[in-house]
Phi, psi and omega in degrees: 000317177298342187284287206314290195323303204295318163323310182290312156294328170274358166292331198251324169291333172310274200319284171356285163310325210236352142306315197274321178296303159332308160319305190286303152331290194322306182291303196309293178338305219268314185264342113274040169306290142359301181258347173265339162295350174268351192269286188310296184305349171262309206270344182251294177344296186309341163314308179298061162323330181274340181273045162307265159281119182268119199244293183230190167218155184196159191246013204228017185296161196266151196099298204262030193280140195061000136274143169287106162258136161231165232243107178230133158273126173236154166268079152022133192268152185080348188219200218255313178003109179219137204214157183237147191180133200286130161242141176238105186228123185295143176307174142312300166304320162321304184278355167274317145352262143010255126035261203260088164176306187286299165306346140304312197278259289247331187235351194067057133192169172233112185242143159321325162318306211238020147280338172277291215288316174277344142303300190300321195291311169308325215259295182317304178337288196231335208052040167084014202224145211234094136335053179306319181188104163199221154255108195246140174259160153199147158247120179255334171228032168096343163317317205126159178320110174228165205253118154254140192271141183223166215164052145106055155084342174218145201308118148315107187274097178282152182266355180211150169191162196194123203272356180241048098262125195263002172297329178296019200242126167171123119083248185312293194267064188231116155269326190199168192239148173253169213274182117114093177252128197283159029252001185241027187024070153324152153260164171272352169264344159313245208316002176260345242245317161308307195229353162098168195256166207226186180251114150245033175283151184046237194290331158325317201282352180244344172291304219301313172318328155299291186281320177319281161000300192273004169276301170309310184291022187225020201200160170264006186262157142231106164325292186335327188247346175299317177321261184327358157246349167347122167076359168250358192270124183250000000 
């Protein structure tokens, strides 16, 4: 009898605690949603270089069915380039959201400090913007323009590649995954260290990524970024 009380009772301070939290989200939702998306349409949007041309959208990519991706030809900045790529790249409410959902869980409470910190991080990170399957340029060290292959947000090393096709991006031809999962370059020691451990080796690592992602855009939470700030938060 005594083991059922004390269950019950920590069953009922559980509920409780995540009740009072929830609460507490809810008001932060309400009275900043608004101003931290506005914040996020100044500071992140403008960023997001690959959303030039929109050439389609579509719900049936394989993988993403029933998320929306869209398909964009961008010109590479400085060169000639013009290069494609699928994005599921979430609004200013979604990514404040966001926001104000990771720093409630994480801190109780929501401040300018580390609502400032996880925009810029974000913005440095990706500029918000979430590779499902292309070509991303970036000069990372200062060279000049170089091709990273991406796949449902974090970068791929192909064993045959060709940058003016996105077919080559599948599967069969991924030799190795890479570490930096978007929109805040997330780790595989972010998220275990968070959420407890898991096998993300190799191609795991892009299952987990995937799906959190495709949870998130259906949600006010991203695991993703809840990891990575996880211990960074004041």
């Amino acid at each position: 009898m005594k083991k059922i009380i004390i269950t019950v009772f920590a069953t009922f301070s559980f509920l409780t605690s995540y009740s009072q939290s929830e609460a507490i989200l809810s008001k932060y939702m309400k009275d900043s949603l608004d101003i931290i998306a506005n914040r996020v349409e100044k500071k992140i949007i403008p960023s997001r270089y690959m959303e030039q041309t929109l050439i389609s959208k579509t719900d049936t990519l394989k993988g993403w069915e029933n998320i929306e991706v869209s398909l964009y030809q961008y010109k590479v900045h400085g060169t000639d380039i013009l290069a494609k790529v699928y994005l599921a790249d979430a609004d200013s409410k979604k990514i404040a959201s966001w926001i104000i959902s990771t720093c409630v869980i994480l801190t109780n409470k929501l401040s300018k400090t580390n609502t400032d910190r996880l925009i810029k991080d974000i913005n440095t990170a990706s500029g918000g913007q979430f590779p499902v399957k292309g070509m991303v340029y970036e000069d990372m060290d200062g060279t000049g323009q170089k091709v990273y292959y991406f796949k449902d947000g974090v970068t791929v090393f192909l064993k045959e590649k060709n940058p003016d096709d996105i077919s080559v991006i599948n599967d069969s031809n991924i030799e190795r995954v890479g570490k930096y999962a978007r929109i805040i370059s997330t780790t595989r020691e972010d998220y275990i260290r968070r959420f407890g451990d898991s096998n993300l080796a190799g191609m795991e690592w892009l299952k987990v990524v995937k799906e959190e992602y495709k949870k998130a855009l259906q949600s006010e939470r991203n695991n993703l970024i809840i990891a990575w700030a996880n211990g960074k938060l004041e």
